[in-house]
N, C-alpha and C positions, 0 to 999 in steps of 0.2 A: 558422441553427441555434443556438438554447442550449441549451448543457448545465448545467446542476447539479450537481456533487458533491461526495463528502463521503469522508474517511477516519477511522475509529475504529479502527485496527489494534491501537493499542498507547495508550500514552502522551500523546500529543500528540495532539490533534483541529483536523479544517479542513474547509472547505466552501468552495465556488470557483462561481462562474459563468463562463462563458468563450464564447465566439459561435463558438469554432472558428480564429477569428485574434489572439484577444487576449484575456488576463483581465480580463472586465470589474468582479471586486470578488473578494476575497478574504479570509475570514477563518482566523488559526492562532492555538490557545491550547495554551500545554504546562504547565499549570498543577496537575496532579496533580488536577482535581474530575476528577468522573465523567462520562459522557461523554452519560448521561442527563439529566445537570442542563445540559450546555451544548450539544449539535449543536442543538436545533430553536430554542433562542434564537439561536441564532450563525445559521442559515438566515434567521429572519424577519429580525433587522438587515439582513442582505446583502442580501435584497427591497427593504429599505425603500430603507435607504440611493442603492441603485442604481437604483429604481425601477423595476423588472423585477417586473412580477406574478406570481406562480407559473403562472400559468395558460398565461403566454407560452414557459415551458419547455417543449423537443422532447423531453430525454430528461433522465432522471435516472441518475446512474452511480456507482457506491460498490466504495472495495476490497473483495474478498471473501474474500480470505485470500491465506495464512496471517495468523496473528496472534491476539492474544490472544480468546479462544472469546467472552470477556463482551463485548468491545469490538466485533467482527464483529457479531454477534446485533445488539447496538442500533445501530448505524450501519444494517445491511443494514434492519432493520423501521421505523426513519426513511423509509428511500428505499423501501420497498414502499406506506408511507403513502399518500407525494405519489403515488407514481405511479398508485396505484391511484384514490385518490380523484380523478384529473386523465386515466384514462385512456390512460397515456402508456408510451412502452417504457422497460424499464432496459437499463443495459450494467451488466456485471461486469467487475469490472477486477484481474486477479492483485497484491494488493500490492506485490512484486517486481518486475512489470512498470513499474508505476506509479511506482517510485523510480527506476529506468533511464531513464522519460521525460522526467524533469524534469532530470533532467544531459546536456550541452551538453559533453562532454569529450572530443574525438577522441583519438586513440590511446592509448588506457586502456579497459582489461577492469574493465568496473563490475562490483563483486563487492556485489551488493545481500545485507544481511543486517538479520535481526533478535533479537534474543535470546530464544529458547523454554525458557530454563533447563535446570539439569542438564546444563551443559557443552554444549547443542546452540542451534544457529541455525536459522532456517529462511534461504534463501541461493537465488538463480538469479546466474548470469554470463552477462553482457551483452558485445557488441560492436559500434561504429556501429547501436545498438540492434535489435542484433540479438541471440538466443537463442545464447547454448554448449550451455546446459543447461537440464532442466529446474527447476520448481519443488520443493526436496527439504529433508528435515529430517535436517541432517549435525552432526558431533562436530566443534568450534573442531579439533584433534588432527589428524582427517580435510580440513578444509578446508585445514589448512595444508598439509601433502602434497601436496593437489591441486594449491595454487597453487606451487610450488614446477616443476610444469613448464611454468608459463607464464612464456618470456623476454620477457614484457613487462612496462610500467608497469597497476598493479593499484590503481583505485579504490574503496576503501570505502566504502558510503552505507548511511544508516539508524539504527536506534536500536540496532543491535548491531556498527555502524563502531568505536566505540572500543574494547570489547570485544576484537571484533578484530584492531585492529589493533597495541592495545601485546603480545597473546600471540604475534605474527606479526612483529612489525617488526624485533627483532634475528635472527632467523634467516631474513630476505627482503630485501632493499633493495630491491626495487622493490615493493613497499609505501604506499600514501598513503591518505589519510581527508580525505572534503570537508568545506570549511568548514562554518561551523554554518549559513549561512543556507540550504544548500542537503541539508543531511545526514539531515533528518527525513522522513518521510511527507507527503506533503501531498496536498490533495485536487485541488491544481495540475496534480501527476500523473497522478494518477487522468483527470482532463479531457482531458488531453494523450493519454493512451492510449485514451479509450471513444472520441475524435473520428473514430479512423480504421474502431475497429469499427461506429460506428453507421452512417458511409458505407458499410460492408461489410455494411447490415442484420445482424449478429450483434448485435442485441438480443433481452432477453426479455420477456416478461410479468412483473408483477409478483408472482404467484405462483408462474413459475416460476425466480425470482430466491431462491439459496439461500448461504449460507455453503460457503465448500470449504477443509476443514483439511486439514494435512497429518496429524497424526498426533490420538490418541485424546486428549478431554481428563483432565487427572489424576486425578479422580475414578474415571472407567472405568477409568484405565492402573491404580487403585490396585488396583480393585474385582476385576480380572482377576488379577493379581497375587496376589491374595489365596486364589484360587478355584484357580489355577495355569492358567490359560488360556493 
């Protein structure tokens, strides 16, 4: 089995091959370009370099949200690309999810989050990766509340971990933020998580491979607003 993927959620971008037991090449850039000028160059290198033909890929798998609306869109039509032109299934893979699977932390409530502005996160908690909750767009205000009744140790992952964690950490001690090598998105995840759905055949077609936000983007949130919807 290889998989293929890619995350464009937010900030940082990456693309990963992996056979299912080991990452066979990996690239992550968090360089502020756009994510149109770098995922498909950053795929062909990791072809080349690893020598993996695309054509040798079983599946291709990309986060699909939450996350920023422009970054989803060209990540997920990257990966409808390959797959279509190669006739192959995709996996969808919950961002959230996908940051849960790449931390290795026993007894710690991964509190995966990421920052959707105007004081909100998008956010799922994790345990022996396993689900608390689901995927939801909550107020920093409101999460802290929430974690406040969990007596245990609370790990924060993601691009809205520090966010987090300094508005939380003097009114929590059990409180922590992972290091940086492991605190971002990565498409490491993403592989880690589509490997067990593609064994569970929960793939799609590449047409019915879609973005799944949690809430409206600003434009609409505005356009409603305005109308008083």
């Amino acid at each position: 089995m290889m998989i293929l993927s890619l995350d464009s959620s937010a900030g940082a971008a990456s693309v990963c091959l992996y056979n299912g037991e080991k990452v066979i090449g990996q690239f992550f850039i968090n360089a502020k370009l756009t994510h149109s000028e770098t995922l498909m160059p950053m795929i062909a290198e990791l072809l080349d370099n690893t020598r993996i033909n695309i054509h040798d890929v079983d599946c291709f798998a990309v986060s699909s949200g939450p996350g920023s609306f422009t970054g989803l869109r060209i990540g997920i039509s990257a990966i409808k690309g390959m797959a279509f032109a190669e006739n192959k299934p995709c996996v969808s893979v919950s961002t959230l999810l996908a940051m849960d699977a790449q931390i290795e932390y026993e007894n710690y409530i991964i509190c995966a989050v990421m920052d959707a502005r105007c004081n909100q996160v998008y956010n799922a908690l994790f345990k022996n990766h396993q689900r608390l909750t689901d995927d939801r767009a909550i107020t920093i205000d409101e999460l802290k509340i929430e974690l406040k009744g969990y007596n245990e140790r609370i790990l924060f992952v993601g691009d809205g971990a520090e966010l987090c964690y300094n508005a939380i950490k003097e009114e929590n001690e059990n409180v922590f933020i992972a290091p940086l090598h492991l605190r971002y998105q990565s498409a490491y995840g993403v592989a880690f998580a589509a490997t067990q759905k593609y064994k569970n055949k929960e793939f799609l077609s590449a047409v019915e491979l879609s973005p799944v936000y949690l809430r409206l983007p600003q434009a609409e949130r505005e356009l409603r607003k305005r109308n008083n919807l």
